[in-house]
N, C-alpha and C positions, 0 to 999 in steps of 0.2 A: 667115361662116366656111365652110369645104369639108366633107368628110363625113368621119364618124372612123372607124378600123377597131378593133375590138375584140380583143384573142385572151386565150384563157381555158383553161386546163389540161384543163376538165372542162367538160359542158353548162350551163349558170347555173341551169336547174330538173331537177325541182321543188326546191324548199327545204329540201331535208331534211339538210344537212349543212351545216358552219360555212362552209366556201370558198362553194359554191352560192348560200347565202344572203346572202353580200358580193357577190359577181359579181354576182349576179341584179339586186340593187338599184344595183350599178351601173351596168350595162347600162339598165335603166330609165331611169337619170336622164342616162345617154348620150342615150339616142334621145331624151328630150325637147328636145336640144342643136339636135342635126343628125342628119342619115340616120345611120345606124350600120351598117358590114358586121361580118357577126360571122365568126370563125374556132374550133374549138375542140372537142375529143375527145367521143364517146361512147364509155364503156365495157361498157355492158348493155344489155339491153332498155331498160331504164326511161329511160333516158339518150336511146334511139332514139324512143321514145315522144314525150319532148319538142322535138326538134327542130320539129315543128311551131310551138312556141314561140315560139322562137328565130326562124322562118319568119316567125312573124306581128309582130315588133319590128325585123326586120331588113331593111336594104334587100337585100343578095345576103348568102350563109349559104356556109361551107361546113363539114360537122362530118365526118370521117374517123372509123374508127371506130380505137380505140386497144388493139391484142392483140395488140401487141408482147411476147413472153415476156420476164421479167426476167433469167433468163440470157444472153440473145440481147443485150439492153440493157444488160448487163454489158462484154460481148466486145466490143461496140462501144467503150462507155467506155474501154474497156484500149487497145483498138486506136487511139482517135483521140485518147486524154487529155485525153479530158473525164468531168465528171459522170458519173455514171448518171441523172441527173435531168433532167437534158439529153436524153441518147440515148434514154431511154426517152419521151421525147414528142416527139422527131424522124420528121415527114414530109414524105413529099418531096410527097407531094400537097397537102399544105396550104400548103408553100410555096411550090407553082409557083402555087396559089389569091393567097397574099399579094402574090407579081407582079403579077400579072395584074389583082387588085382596083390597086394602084397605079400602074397603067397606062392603066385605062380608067376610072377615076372620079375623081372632084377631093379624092383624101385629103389631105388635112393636118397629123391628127393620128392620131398611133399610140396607143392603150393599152393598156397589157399588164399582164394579173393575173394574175400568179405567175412566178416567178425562171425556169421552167422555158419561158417562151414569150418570153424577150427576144432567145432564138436566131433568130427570125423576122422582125425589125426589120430591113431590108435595109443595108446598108454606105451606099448612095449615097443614103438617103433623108435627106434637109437638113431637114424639116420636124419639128414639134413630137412627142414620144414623152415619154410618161408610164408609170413605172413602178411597181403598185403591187404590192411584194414581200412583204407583209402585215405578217410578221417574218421575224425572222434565219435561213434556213433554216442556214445554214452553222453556224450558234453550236449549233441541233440537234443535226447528228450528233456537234460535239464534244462534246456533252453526253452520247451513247449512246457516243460512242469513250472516256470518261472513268469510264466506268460499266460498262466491261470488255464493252461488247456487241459483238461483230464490230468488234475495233478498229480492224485492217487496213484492212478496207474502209467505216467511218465515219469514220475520220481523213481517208481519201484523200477520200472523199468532202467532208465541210467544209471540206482544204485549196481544192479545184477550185471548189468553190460559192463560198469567200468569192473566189475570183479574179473570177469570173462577178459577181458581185453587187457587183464595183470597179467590173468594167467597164460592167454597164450605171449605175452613179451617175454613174459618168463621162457617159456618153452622154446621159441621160436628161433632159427640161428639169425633171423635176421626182420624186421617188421615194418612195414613200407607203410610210409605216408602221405600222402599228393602233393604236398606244400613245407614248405619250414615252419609255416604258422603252425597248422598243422601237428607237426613232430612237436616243436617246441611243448604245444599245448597237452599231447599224448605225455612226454618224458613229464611234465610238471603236476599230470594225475596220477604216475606211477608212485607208488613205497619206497622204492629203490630203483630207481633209474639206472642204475648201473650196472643191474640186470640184464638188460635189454639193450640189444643194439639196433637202434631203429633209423632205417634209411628214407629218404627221401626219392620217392622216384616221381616226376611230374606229368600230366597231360600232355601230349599230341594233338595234332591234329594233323587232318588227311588236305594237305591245300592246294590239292588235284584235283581232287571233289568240291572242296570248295570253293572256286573259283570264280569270281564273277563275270567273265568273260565269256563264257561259258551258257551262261543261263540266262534266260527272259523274266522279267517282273513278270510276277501273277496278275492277271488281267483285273482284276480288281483295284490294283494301285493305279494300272494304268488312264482306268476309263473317272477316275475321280480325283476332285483338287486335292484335297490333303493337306497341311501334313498326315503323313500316316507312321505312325510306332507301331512297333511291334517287339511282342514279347513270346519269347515259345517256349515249352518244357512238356514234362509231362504234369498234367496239369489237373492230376488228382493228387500228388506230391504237395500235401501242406504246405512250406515254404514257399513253391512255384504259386498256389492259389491266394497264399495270404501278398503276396507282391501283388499280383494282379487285381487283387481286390483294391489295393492301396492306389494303385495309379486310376483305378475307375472313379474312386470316392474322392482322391485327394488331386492328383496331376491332372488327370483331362479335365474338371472342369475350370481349372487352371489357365489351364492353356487354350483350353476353346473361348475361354473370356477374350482372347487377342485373337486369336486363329479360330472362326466358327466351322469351320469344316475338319476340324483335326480329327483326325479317327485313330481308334486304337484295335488294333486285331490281336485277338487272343489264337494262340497257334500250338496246337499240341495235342496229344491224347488225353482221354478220359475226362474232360472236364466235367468238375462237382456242378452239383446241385445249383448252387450258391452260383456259381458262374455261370449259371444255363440262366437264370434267372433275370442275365442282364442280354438278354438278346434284343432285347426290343431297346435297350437304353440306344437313346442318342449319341453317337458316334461310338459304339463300342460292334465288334462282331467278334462272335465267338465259334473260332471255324472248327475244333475239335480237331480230331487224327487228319491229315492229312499223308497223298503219297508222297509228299518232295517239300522240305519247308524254305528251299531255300529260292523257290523264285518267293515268296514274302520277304522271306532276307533281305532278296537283294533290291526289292520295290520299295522295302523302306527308307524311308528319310533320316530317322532316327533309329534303333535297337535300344528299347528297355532291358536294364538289368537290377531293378530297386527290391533287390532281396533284403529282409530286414534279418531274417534267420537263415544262416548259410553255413555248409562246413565244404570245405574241401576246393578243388577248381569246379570252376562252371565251363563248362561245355559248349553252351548256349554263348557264352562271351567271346571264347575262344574263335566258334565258329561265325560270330558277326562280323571279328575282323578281319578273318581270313577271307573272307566274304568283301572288305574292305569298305564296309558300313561304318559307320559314328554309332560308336556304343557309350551309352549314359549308364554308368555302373553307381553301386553304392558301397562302401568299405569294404560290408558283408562280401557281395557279388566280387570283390574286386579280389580275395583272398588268392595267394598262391599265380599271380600272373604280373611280374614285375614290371608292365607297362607306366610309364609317367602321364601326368593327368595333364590335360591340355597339349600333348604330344602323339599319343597313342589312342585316349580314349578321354571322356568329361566323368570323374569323379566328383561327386559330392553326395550328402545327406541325403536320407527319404525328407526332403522339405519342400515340396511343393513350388513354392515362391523361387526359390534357389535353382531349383531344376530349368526351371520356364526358364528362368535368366540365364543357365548355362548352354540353351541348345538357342534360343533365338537369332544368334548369330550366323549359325549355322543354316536354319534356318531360310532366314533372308539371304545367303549367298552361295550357292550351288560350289562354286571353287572351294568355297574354306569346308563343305561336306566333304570333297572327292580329297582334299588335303588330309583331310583326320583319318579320313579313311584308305587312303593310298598307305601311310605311315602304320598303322593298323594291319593291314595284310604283312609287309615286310617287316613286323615285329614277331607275326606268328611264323612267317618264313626262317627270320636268324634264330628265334629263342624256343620254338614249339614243335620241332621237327620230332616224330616217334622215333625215328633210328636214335636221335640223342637221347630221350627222353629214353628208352629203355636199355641205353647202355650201361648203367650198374646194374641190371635184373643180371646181364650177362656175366658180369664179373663178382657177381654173390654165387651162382650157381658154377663157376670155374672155380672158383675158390676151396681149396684142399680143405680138407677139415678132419677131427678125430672123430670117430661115436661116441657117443653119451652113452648115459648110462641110462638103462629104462627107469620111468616115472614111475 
């Protein structure tokens, strides 16, 4: 086979966030394929830091840096009637890069991770392009247009994304989804679903790294009573903050009514405004970016996951129980990870009352934690391994195929 070209919204490392940590690993199992050019944003320092990375897996590299104001990406949108999802990760540098990579080297296949980079796939390219969209970005915003958030421009926006996201199923030989749910819901917004052949490839996790054997509670769990929950994400990510707000407003005082010490730690980068705002609240801390999230991990008692708005696998779930924590998930959170509720992890509603009454048990008897949670690691062990998890990426990209005809 020829060499593949990669594009990716965001740097692939370090690992510190759910997109990163899918790119990353499959960028990896790219280049075990064939050379791999890679293409793809930095946003910060840290970001510019790793392109070294990227340098040392990649045959030719090109990362732009990405400081496009979102108003400016706005006015585009308007003006050219597309996305803002789109506009805001349009350049022109990177796309004269993607010419040029397919001009002077023997690409064959294109693969694009994230709906936002399929704008780069050239018209006249006839060869193999893989799509991998994670989930439904479009079903998103109608979910925040439904929820009275910036209606105007999250309507406009899901109508434009689910057009983008026909058109690359259309185009694509093949378009990945993290989940069945997932796929299901992508084929049942399509025209023609028959169109489109869209596979399922699911989350990994690293349960070498996550290991709790391995790691010491963060001195914070250690030197106070607790209970202590914890919840982490990046936690300027609406969905992450609107969860977190919920458990501050609805669940701890809840449960601090039975448990006056229960504490909740907020764990993640960037947190809003809104959530800076509860530092002083009583049993809440909000630790922001941290280097290492998982001695909180592993000091918690419980792992919140009461997403109300969610697409795709959660990351943050996956790694509480490789972690071999008690995770309290909610339908939303629970998407795309076939564990059984009462066996693997406590499933039920964002209900307050219901919640209290599902972890108390646990709670009051250290063995029935370390049980939910022993069964918890060796769930992500049998069912979440990367090698399995990206064994179809390898058998889409062996797979013989004719050229198309240009678009």
């Amino acid at each position: 086979m020829g060499d593949i070209l990669f594009l990716a919204h965001r740097v692939p490392f370090p690992p510190n966030r759910g997109d990163k940590i899918r790119s990353g690993h499959l960028l990896k199992k790219l280049a075990e394929l064939a050379p791999v050019h890679v293409g793809c944003f930095a946003e910060n320092a840290e970001d510019r830091a790793a392109i070294k990375e990227v340098a040392a897996i990649a045959k030719t590299h090109c990362v732009p840096n990405r400081s496009k104001p979102l108003p400016l990406a706005g006015v585009e949108a308007v003006l050219s009637g597309k996305p803002v999802s789109l506009t805001a990760f349009h350049s022109k540098k990177l796309e004269r890069w993607v010419g040029e990579t397919i001009a002077n080297h023997p690409v064959d296949t294109i693969v694009i991770f994230s709906g936002q980079m399929g704008q780069y796939v050239p018209e006249d390219f006839t060869d193999r392009a893989i799509v991998d969209l994670c989930d439904v970005d479009s079903a998103k915003f109608e979910s925040y247009a439904e929820a009275d958030e910036r209606v105007w421009l999250n309507a406009r926006e899901a109508r434009l994304l689910a057009a983008e996201e026909e058109r690359l199923a259309r185009r694509a030989d093949a378009t990945i989804l993290i989940s069945d749910n997932e796929a299901e819901l992508f084929r049942s917004r399509l025209k023609d679903a028959t169109k489109a052949n869209v596979q399922v490839i699911g989350n990994g996790i690293d349960a070498a790294i996550f290991d709790p054997s391995k790691i010491e509670p963060h001195g914070a769990m250690r030197t106070s009573e607790g209970p202590h929950f914890v919840f982490t994400g990046q936690m300027d990510y609406r969905p992450n903050e609107q969860a977190a707000e919920w458990v501050i407003a609805n669940f701890l005082p809840t449960i601090r009514a039975r448990h006056p010490d229960a504490h909740f730690h907020i764990v993640g980068r960037n947190p809003t405004e809104n959530l800076l705002r509860h530092k002083n609240t009583p049993g809440v801390t909000v630790w922001g970016e941290v280097p290492d999230v998982r001695p909180f991990i592993v000091g918690a008692d419980v792992i919140l996951a009461p997403l109300l708005i969610a697409r795709g696998v959660q990351n943050k779930v996956l790694e509480a129980m490789a972690m071999a924590k008690p995770v309290l998930v909610t339908p939303e959170a629970a998407t795309g990870i076939s564990a059984k509720d009462g066996e693997h992890w406590l499933l039920c509603k964002a209900d307050a009352q219901v919640m209290c009454e599902r972890v108390e048990p646990l709670l009051a008897n250290k063995a029935a934690r370390e049980k939910l949670g022993s069964a918890a690691r060796q769930f992500v062990l049998d069912c979440h391994a990367w090698d399995a998890m990206l064994a179809p990426l390898t058998e889409l990209i062996d797979k013989p195929r004719e050229k198309r005809d240009a678009a």
